[in-house]
C-alpha positions in Angstrom: 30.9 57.0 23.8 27.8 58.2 22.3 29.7 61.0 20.7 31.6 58.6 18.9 28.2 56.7 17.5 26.9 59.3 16.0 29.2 59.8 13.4 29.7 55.7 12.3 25.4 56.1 12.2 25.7 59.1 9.9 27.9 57.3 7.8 25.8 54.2 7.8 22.7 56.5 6.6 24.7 58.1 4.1 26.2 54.6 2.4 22.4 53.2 2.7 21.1 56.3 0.9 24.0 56.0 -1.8 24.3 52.4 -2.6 20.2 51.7 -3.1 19.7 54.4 -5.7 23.1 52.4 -7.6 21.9 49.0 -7.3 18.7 50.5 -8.8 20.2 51.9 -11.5 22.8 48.9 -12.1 19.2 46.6 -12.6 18.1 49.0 -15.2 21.3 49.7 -16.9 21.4 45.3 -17.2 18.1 45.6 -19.0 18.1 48.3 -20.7 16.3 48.2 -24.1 18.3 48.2 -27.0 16.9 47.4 -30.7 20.2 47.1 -32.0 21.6 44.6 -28.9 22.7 41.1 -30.5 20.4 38.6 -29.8 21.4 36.7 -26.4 21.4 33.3 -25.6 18.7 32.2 -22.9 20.0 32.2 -19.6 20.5 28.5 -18.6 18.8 27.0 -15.6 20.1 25.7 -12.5 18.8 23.2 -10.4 16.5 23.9 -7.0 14.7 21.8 -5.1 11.0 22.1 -5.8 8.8 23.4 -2.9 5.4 23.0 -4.5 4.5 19.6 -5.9 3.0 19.7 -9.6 0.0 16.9 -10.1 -1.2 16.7 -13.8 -4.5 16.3 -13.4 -5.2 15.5 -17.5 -3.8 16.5 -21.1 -5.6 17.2 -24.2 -4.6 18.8 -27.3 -6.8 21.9 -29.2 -5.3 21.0 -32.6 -1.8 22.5 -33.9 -1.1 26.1 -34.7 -1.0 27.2 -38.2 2.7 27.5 -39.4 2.2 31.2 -41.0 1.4 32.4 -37.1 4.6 31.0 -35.5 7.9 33.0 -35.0 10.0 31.3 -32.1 12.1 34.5 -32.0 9.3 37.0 -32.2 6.6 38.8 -29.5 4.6 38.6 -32.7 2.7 35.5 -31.8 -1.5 35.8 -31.8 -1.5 32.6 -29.5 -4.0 30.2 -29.5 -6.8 30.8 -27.3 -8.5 29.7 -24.7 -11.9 30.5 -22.7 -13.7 28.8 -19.5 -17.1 28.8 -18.4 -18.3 26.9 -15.5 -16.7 23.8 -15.9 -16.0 24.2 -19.7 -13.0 25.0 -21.4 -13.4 26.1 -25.3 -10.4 26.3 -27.3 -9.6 27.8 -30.5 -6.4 27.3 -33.1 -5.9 29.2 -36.2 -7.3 27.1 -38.6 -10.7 27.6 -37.1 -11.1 24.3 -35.0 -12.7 25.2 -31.9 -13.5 22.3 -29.2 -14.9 21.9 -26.0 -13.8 20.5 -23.3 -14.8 19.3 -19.6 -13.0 21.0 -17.2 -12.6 18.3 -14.9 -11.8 15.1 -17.0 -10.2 17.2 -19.9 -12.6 14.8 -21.6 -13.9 16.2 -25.2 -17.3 17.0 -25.5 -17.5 18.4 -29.5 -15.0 20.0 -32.1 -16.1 22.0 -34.9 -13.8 23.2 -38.0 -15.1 25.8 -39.2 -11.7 25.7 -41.9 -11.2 29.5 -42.2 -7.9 31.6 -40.5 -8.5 33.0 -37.0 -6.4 36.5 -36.1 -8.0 36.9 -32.7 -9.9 35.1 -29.9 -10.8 33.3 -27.7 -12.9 35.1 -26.1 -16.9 35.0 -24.3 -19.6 35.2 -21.7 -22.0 33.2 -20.1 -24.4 32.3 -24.1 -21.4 33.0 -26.4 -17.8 32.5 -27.5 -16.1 35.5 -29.9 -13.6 35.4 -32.3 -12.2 37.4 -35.6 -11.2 36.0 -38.4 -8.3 37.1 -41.1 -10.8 38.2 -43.6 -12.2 41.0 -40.6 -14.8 39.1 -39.6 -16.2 38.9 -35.9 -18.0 35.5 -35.1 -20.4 34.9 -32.6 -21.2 31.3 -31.5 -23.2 29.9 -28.6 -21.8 27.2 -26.4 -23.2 24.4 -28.6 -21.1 25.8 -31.5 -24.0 26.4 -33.6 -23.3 30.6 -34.8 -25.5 33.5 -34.3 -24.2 36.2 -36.1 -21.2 37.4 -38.4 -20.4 40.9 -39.2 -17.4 42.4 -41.0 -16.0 45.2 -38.9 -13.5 46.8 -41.4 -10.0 45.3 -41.0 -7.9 42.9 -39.3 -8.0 42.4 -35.8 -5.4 41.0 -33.8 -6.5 41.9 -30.5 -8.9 39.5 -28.4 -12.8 40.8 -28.5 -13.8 42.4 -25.3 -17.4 41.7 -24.1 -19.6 42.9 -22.1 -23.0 42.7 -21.1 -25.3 44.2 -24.2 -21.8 44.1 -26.3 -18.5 43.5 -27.5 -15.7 46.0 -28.6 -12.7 45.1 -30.7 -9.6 46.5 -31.9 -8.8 46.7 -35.1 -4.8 46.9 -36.2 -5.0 50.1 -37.5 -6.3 51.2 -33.8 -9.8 51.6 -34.6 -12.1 50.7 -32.0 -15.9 49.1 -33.1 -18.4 48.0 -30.7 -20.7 45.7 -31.5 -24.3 44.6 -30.1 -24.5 41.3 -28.8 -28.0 40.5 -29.7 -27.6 40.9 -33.5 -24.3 41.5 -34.6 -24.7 45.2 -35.5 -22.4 47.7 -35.2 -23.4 50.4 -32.6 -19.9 52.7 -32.9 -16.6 53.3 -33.8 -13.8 55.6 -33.0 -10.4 55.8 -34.7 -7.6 57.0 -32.6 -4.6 58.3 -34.0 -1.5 56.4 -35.7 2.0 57.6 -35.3 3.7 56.8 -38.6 5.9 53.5 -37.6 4.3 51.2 -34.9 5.3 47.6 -33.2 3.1 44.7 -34.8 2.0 43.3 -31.3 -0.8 45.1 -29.4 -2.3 44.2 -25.7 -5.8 43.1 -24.4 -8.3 46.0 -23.9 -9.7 46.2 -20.4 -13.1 47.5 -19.3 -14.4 48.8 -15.8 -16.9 51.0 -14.7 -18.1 52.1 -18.2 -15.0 53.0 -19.8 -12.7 50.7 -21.8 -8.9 51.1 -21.7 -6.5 50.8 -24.1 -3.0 50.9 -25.0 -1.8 52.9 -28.2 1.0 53.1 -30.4 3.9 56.7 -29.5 3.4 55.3 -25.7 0.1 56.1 -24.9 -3.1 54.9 -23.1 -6.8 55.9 -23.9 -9.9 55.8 -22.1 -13.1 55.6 -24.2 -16.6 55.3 -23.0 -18.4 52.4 -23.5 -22.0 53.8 -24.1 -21.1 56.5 -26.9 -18.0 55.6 -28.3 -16.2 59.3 -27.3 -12.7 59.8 -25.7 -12.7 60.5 -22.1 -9.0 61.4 -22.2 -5.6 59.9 -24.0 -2.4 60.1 -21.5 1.5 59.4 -22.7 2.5 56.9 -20.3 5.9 56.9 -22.2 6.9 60.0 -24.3 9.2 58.7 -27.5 12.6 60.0 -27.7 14.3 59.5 -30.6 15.8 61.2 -34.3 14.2 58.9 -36.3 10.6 57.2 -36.4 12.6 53.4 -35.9 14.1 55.0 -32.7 10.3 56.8 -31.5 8.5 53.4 -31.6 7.4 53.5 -28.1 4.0 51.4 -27.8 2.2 50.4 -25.2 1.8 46.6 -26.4 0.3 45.4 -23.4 -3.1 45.2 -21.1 -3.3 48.2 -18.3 -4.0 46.8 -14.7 -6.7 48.2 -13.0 -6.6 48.7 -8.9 -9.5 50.8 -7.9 -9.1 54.3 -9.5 -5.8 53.5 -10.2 -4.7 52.0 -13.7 -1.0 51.3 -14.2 0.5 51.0 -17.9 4.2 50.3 -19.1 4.9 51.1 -23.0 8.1 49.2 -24.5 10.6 51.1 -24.3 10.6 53.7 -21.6 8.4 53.7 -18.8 5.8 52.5 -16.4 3.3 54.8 -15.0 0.0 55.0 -12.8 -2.5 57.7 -13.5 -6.1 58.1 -12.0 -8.7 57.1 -13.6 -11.2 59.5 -12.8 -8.5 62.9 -13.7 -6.2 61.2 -16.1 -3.5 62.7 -13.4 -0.1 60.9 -13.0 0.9 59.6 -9.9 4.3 58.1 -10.8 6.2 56.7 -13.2 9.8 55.5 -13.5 12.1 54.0 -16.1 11.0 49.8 -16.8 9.9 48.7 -20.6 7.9 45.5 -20.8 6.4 44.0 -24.5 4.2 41.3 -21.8 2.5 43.5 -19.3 1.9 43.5 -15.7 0.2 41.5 -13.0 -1.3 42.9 -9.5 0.0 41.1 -6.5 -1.5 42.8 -3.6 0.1 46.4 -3.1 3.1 44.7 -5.6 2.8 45.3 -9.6 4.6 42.2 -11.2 6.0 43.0 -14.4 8.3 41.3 -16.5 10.6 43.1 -18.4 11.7 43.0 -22.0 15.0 41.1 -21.1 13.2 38.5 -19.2 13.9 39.9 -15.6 10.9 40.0 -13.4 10.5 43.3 -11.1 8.2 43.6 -7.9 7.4 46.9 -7.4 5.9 48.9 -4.5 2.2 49.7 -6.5 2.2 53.5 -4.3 5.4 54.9 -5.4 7.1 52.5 -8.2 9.9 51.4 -5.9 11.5 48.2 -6.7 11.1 45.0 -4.0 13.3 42.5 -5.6 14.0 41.7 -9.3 14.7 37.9 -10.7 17.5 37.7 -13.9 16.7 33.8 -14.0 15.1 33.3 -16.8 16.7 35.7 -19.1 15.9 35.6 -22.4 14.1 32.4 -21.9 11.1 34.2 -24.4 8.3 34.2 -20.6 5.6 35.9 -20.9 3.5 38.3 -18.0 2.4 35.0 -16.7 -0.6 34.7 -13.8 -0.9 35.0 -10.1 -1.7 31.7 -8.6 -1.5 32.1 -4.9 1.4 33.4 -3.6 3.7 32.6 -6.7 3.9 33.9 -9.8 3.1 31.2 -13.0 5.3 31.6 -16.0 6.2 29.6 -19.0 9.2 29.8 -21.2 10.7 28.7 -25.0 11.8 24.9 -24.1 8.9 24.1 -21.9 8.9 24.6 -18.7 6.7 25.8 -16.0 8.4 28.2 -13.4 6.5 28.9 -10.1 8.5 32.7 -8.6 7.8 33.1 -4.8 6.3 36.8 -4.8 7.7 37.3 -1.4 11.4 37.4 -2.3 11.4 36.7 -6.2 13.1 33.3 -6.1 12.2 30.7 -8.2 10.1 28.1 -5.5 10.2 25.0 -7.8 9.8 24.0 -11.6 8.5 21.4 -14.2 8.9 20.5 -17.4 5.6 20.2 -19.6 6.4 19.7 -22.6 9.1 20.4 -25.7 7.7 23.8 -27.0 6.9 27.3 -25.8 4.7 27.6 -22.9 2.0 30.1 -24.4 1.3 33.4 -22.6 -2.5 32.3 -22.2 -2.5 30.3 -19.0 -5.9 30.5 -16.6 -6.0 30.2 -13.2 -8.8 28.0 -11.9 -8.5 29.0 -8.6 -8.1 26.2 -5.6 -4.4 25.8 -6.8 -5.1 24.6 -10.6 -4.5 26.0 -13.7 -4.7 25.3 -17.7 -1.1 26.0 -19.3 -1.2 25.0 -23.6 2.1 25.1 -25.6 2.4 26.1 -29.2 1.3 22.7 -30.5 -2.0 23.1 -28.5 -1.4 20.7 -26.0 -3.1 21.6 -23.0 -2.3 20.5 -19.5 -4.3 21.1 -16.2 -1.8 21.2 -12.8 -2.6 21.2 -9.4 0.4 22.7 -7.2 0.6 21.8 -3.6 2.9 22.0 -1.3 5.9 19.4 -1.7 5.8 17.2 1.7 9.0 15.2 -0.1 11.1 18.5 -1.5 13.1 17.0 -4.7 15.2 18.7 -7.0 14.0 19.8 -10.5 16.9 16.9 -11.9 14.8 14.1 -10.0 11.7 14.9 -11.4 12.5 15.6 -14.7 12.6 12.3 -16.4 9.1 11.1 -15.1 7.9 14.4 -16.6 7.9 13.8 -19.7 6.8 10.2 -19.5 3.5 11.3 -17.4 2.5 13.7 -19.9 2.9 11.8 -22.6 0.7 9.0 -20.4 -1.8 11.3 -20.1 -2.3 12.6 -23.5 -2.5 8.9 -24.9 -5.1 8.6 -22.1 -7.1 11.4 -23.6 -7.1 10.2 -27.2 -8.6 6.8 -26.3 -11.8 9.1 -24.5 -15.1 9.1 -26.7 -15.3 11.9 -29.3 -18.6 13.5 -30.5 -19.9 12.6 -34.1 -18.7 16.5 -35.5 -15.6 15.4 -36.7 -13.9 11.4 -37.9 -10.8 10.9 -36.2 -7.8 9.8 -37.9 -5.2 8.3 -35.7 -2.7 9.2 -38.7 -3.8 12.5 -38.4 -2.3 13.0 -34.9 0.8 11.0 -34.8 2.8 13.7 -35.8 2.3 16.1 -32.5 2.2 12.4 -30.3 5.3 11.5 -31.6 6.9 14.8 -31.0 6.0 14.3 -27.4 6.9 10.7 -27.0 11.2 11.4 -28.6 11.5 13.7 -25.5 12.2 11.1 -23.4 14.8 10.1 -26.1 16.4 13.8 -25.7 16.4 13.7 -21.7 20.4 13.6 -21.8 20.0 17.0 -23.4 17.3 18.8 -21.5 19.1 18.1 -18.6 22.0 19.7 -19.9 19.7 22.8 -19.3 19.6 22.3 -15.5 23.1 22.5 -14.5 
């Protein structure tokens, strides 16, 4: 009898051994990237039952993106930012209106237009919030609004301003770095890296740890540049372009790189994702997944959503997949945050989607609003975050766990009534003297929100 196991075992092995590599490579094959691949409609969504329960805890509104920045059917979006402090939240639009906001009440506290075009921000420390302007100039403001420095830094910059404590570094499109002192606004270094002669208009955050500041780079690579002098410590491919001509060799890495430790992980694309050491510049793995959005760090699990829309977990010591999620195909999500256990992403029509990490499923879903979710949500920790749409709405949620589970039809139409509820709450709030308010001037984002209800036959179309 146990002769006769041993073969139906071996067999067993054998099939397991076979069929995992396939299913591998039938996920990659589905998202393969493909430039000249028609454009494909979003995936549609089906109904679940939420597990988590979504409590809008206020709405606000930072003021409406500029036309000239928006491309529904683009990556190329420099979204609107947002920064919080303690229990401030400053937000920026590109018209130069920046407000402040508490963090609690999502009451406002002062606005400022400062009336000039904004490539890049929000960003800040603990005494001051930075941003660049169209014309190449970095801005420096306090948290009362009131500006301490300007200074020109040589081109556009479309990248948010990383600071630190005695500076701040940005990016300049043409992949010059410049770092700047805090203090006074002067410039301390720069160092130009090198251009490949086509690149992808949409570049990633810079990160900084340790001393060094890290960087992804047009031709698939990643850099490492010390923060005190300005020099290279060492420039790795993380994706090698392939490729007869230079439209087919775009290969950028437009995301942020994840740090772990002395490991940083980086995906370019259109090829690869790869972990080097930081300390030897060595490669530890890599394997065949392209992502425009990024990554996220779950644990030992790198989150990373993929060109297509499908999200991968991936085993962060070797690169092996966990589980993937084809949901929300082509439904334009961004890298999204951690929040918890679930993974927090937005899409083109408005809704929130909470993925369980543990087994990639979507756990439950809400509808915020009638416009891309932005790719700029914070978590505030204690189960809340700030999501903002491309008008600038803002919305704070707290998720809990759903005592009464109800599916995402049910709650939908009292979605869109609540938020609108709470953005008229907002308006009604005391403003600072900075700015007159016209009601006139707003009716024309208000309005947008209040016809959704109007359209509810439609969106749920989307769920079934």
């Amino acid at each position: 009898m146990r002769r006769c196991l041993i073969p139906f075992f071996l067999i067993f092995f054998i099939v397991g051994c076979f069929f995992g590599p396939v299913k591998e490579l039938k996920n990659q094959i589905e998202d393969t990237w493909d430039a000249d691949t028609p454009i494909v409609p979003p995936t549609e969504l089906i109904d679940i039952s939420n597990s988590k329960k979504f409590s809008r805890l206020w709405a606000a509104h930072s003021g409406t993106e500029s036309l000239w920045e928006i491309d529904a059917n683009s990556y190329d979006i420099h979204t609107l930012g947002m920064f919080v402090y303690e229990d401030f939240l400053f937000t920026l639009n590109h018209d130069g209106l920046i407000k402040k906001f508490n963090l609690n009440t999502g009451s406002l506290l002062w606005e400022k237009d400062f009336n000039f075009k904004v490539s890049a921000g929000l960003s800040g420390d603990s005494d001051a919030l930075y941003f660049a302007t169209s014309e190449g100039d970095l801005w420096s403001l306090d948290h009362d609004g009131k500006k301490l420095w300007k200074t020109y830094v040589g081109g556009q910059v479309h990248v948010k301003p990383l600071p630190n404590t005695s500076f701040v570094v940005v990016k300049l499109n043409f992949n010059k770095f410049v770092q700047i002192n805090i203090s006074d606004g002067s410039i301390k270094w720069d160092y130009q890296a090198p251009n490949p002669p086509l690149t992808i208009n949409y570049q990633g955050d810079m990160i900084f740890a340790n001393g060094v500041i890290y960087s992804g780079l047009p031709g698939g690579k990643l850099i490492a540049i010390e923060a005190e002098t300005g020099s290279m410590i060492w420039e790795v491919n993380v994706a090698s372009p392939k490729g007869l001509t230079e439209i087919e060799r775009a290969n950028d890495v437009t995301s942020q790189p994840v740090i772990d430790g002395s490991i940083i992980y980086s995906v370019s694309s259109k090829g690869k994702i790869t972990s080097f050491d930081r300390r030897t510049s060595q490669k530890i793995w890599d394997r065949t997944l392209s992502s425009f959005v990024g990554l996220n760090l779950y644990g030992n699990n790198l989150i990373v959503v993929h060109e297509s829309g499908s999200i991968y977990s991936l085993n962060n010591k070797v690169g092996k997949s966990n589980w993937r999620n084809a949901d929300l195909q082509y439904r334009n999500i961004g890298k999204g945050i951690i929040i918890e256990d679930l993974l927090s992403v937005g899409d083109f029509d408005g809704y929130l989607h909470l993925i369980d990490l543990f087994n990639g499923k979507i756990s439950s879903r809400i509808k915020l609003s009638g416009s891309q979710i932005l790719d700029n949500m914070i978590s505030l920790g204690d189960n809340k975050l700030i999501a903002m749409d491309i008008d600038g709405n803002i919305f704070c949620i707290e998720i809990n766990d759903n005592v009464e589970i109800k599916s995402t039809e049910e709650i939908n139409e009292n979605d869109i009534s609540n938020n609108t509820d709470l953005i008229d709450k907002v308006e009604t709030r005391g403003h600072t003297q900075d700015k007159n308010y016209d009601e006139t001037s707003e009716s024309s984002w208000l309005d947008k929100l209040k016809i959704w209800k109007k359209d509810k036959a439609s969106d749920d179309e989307n769920l079934l």
